[in-house]
N, C-alpha and C positions, 0 to 999 in steps of 0.2 A: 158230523162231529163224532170223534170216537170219544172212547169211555174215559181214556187218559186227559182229552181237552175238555171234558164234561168239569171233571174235578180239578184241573187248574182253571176253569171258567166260574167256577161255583165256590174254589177257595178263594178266590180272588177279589168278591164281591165283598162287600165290608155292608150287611143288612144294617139298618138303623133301628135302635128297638131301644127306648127310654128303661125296658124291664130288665135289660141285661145289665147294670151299672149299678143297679138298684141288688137289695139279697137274694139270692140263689131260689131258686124255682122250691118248695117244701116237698114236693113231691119225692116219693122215694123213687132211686134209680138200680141199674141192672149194671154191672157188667162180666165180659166175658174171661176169661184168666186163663193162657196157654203154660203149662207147668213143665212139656219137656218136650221136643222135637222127635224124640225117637217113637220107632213106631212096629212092632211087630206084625204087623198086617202089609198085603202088597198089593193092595186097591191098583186099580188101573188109572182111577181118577186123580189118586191122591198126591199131593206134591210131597208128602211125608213116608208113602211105600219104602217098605226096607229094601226094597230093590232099585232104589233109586237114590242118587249120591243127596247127602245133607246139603245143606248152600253152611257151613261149617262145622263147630264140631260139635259132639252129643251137651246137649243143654238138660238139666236139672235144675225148676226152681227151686231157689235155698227156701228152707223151712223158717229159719228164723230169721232172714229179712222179709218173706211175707207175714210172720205174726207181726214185725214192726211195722209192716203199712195197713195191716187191717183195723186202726182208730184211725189213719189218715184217710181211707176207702171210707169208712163209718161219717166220719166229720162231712165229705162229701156227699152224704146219703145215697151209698150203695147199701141194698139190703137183700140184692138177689145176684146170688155168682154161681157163674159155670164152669168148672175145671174142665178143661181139654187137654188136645195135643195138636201131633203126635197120637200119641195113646196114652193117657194121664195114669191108668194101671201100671204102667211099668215103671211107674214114680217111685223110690225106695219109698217114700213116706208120705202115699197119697191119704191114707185116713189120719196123721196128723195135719195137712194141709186142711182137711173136710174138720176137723175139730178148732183148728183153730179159727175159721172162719163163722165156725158153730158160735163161740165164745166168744167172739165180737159181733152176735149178735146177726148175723148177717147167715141167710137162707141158702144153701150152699146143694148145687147138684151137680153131678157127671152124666158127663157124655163120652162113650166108650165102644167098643168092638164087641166085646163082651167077653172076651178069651179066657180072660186072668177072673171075669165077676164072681164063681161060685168059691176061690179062692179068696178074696178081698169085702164080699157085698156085708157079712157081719159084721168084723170093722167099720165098714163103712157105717151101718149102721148103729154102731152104738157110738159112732164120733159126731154122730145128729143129721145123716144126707137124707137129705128132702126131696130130692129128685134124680130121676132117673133115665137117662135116654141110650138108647141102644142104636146103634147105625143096622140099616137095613138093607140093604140095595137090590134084590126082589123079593117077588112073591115066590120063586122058585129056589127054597134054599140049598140046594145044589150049584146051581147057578151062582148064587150069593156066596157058596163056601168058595168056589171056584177063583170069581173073582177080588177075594181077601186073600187068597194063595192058606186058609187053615183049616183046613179039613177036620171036620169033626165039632165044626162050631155052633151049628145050630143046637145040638143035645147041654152046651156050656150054658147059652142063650137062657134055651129053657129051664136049664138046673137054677141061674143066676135068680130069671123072674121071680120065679117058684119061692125062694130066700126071698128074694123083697118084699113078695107080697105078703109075706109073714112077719116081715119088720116093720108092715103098714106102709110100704116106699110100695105110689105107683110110678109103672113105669113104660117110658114113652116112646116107640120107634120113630128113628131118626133117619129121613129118607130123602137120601139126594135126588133130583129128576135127572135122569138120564136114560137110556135107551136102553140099559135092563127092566126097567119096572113098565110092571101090566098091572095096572090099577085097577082092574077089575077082579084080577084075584088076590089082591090083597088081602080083603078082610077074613077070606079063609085062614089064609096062612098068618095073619095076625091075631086073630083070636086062639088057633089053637097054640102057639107061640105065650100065651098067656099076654099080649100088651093090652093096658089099658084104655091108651090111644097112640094118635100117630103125627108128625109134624112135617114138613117138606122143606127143603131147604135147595135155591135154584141155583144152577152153577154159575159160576164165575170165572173168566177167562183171559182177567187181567193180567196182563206183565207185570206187575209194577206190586206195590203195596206196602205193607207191614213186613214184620218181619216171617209172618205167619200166613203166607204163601199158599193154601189149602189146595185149590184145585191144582190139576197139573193141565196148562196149556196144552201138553199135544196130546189128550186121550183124546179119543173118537166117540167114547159113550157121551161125554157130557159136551161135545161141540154140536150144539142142537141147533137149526134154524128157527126163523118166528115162526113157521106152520105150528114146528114139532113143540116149541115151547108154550103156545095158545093151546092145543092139543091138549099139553100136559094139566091147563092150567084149571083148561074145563074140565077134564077126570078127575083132577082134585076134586072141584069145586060139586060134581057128581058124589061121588065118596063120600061126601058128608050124610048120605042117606044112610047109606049103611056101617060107618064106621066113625068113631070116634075123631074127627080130623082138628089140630089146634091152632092151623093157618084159616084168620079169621077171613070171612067173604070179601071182604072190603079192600083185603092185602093181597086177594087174589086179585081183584080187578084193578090195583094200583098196580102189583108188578106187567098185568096184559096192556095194561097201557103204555110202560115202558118198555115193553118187548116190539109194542106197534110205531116207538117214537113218539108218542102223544104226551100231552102236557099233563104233568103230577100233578095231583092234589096235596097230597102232605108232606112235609119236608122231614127229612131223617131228623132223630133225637141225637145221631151220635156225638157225641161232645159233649153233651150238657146230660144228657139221663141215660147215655148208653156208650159204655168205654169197653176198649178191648188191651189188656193188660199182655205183656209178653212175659219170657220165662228169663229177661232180664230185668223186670219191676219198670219197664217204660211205659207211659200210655199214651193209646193212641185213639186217635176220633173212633177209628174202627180199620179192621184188617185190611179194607182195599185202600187206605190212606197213605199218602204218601211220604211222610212225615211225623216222627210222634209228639207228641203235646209236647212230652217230659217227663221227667221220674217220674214214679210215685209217689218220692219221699217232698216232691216239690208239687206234688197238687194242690194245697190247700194258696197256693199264690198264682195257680194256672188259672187263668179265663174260661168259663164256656166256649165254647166255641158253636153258636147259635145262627152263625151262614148257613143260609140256605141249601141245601145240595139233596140232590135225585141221580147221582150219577152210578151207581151201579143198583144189582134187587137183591142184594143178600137179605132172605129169610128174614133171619132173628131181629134186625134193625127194623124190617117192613111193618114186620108184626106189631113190637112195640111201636113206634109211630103213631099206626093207624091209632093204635089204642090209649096212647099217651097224649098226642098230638090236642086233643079239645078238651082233656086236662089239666094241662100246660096252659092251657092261653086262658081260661078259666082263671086259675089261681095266678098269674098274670096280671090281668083285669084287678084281681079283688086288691092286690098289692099297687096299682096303677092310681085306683080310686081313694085307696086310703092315704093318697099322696097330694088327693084331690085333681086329678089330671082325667080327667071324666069322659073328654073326647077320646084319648089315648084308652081308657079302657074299653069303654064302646067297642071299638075301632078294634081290639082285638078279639074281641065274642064275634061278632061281626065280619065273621069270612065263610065265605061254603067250605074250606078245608078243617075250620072246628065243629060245623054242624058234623059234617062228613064221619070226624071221628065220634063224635058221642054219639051219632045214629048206631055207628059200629060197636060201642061200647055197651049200650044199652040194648041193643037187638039181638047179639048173639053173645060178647062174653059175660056181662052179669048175668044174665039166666041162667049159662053153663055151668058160670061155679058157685048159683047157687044149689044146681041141681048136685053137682059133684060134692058139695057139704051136705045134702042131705041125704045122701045114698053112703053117704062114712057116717054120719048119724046111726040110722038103720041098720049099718052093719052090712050093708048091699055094694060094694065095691065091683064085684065081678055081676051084677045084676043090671049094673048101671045103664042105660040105654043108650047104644052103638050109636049115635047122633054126632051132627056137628051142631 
């Protein structure tokens, strides 16, 4: 079955779930917000390279119809958003977008090339950006400038980090897998690049999707077999010794099991604690979806969308899952039970895919960010230990 019948098999399905009728999960959610199509970089990978034709014409999201959905995003309890692209730097007014997000309250980071950052990164930070990720595609920044078609990038990189770190913004390499990167030398070239850690993110080689199309079907770096992608998954999974890695263990061994065809453990959030917004204000379960929910401006009458679905491994959805996933069914229960429906809560604590995630919750991320609070305590940020 390929990935396109994966997702009209998985939308298809109408789960029965007593909690979904009932009020909205309390937990706070994520999502993702593409602000313009255009893209100054020529990635081989990327469906966005400026060497490569738009699927129409240059898009800017409007400023002031996102300050009007961000109490409709807030109501929905989004309190962690990611500005993309494209390349969201080339946004005429990406640090009012990062402030107005700031002002409704909601935790707002970029994900960037890095070209335009020693330009932008003070604005950005004094409009309140909390995070920060940088695309990386080797360890051999040659190679990486090469393949972005901008010469002269890594010294921007560097200047950018160096700003952040002095606005207290740490900041994260963002690292597609594909057939440039040698994971072994990594943590060289990321330490002295100044990142604080690094996150992975696996390709995608759908036709189909959002409107927000990332990967490009016919490159050859990210058309990976399952040798090469199991390969990858365990270098990652290596890596955590010497390097700060923020793909949790648990989301590595759910996407190698989807690389092998093997049956999921936890089902994606997207729909319900993880959306991916376009630079027309429409949302969608997530990018490789093929259908958007709806506005924006009409979410507060939009359903979850709480079906089941394992059909593609994008990264950022894996992650949250693993980590949301036991939860979710947690607060669930407690809402189940105060309804007096007591088998029904049972019955949701009660599956190995919520042990699964709070093993994963409790063994590797709360320790991590409490150590990561107490090294910004201390004053130790760059002392922090290289661990996953």
């Amino acid at each position: 079955m390929n990935t396109t019948e994966r997702i009209i098999k998985w939308r298809d399905l109408r789960h029965v779930d007593t909690a979904v009728s009932e009020p909205r999960n309390p937990l706070p959610a994520v999502c993702d917000v593409s602000v313009t199509n255009v893209c100054n970089a020529a990635c081989d990978f990327c469906g966005f390279s400026r060497e490569k034709n738009l699927a129409g014409p240059r898009r800017y999201l409007d400023p002031d119809e996102f300050a009007r959905a961000l109490p409709i995003l807030r109501r929905r309890r989004i309190r962690y958003m990611t500005l993309q692209g494209g390349e969201p730097l080339v946004h005429p007014q990406i640090a009012s977008l990062v402030a107005s997000a700031t002002r409704a309250g909601i935790q707002c980071g970029v994900i960037t090339n890095g070209w335009f950052l020693p330009r932008h990164i003070k604005q950005l930070a004094a409009a309140g950006l909390k995070r920060l990720l940088i695309s990386i595609d080797s360890a051999d920044m040659r190679e990486h400038e090469h393949n972005r078609g901008l010469r002269g990038l890594e010294a921007r990189i560097r200047e950018g980090i160096t700003q952040a770190h002095s606005f207290g913004i740490e900041v994260c390499a963002s690292i597609t897998v594909s057939r440039l990167v040698r994971y072994e030398s990594l943590p060289e070239t990321l330490n002295r690049l100044g990142f604080d850690a690094v996150v992975f993110s696996y390709p995608r080689r759908e036709a189909f999707g959002s409107s927000s199309l990332v990967y490009d079907e016919d490159s050859k770096l990210v058309d990976l077999n399952t040798d090469e992608l199991l390969d990858a998954l365990n270098a990652i999974a290596r890596l955590k010794k010497h390097f700060r890695v923020m793909d949790p263990s648990a989301a590595l061994d759910e996407v190698a099991r989807f690389v092998r065809g093997e049956r999921q453990l936890v089902p994606c959030i997207g729909g319900s604690k993880y959306f991916y917004i376009d630079w027309n204000l429409d949302v969608w379960r997530c990018e490789a979806w093929s259908e958007p929910m709806g506005s924006v401006f009409d979410l507060d009458r939009l359903p979850d969308q709480r079906e089941p679905c394992n059909a593609c491994m994008m990264g950022c959805y894996r992650h949250a899952s693993i980590l949301m996933h036991g939860a979710i069914a947690v607060t669930d229960s407690v809402y189940a039970l105060g309804r007096g429906q007591l088998r029904t809560a049972v019955s949701l604590l009660f599956q190995r895919s919520v042990a699964y995630s709070l093993w994963a919750l409790s063994v590797e991320e709360l320790p991590r960010a409490s150590l990561m609070s107490f090294a910004r305590r201390m004053g130790g940020r760059r002392s922090t230990p290289q661990t996953g």
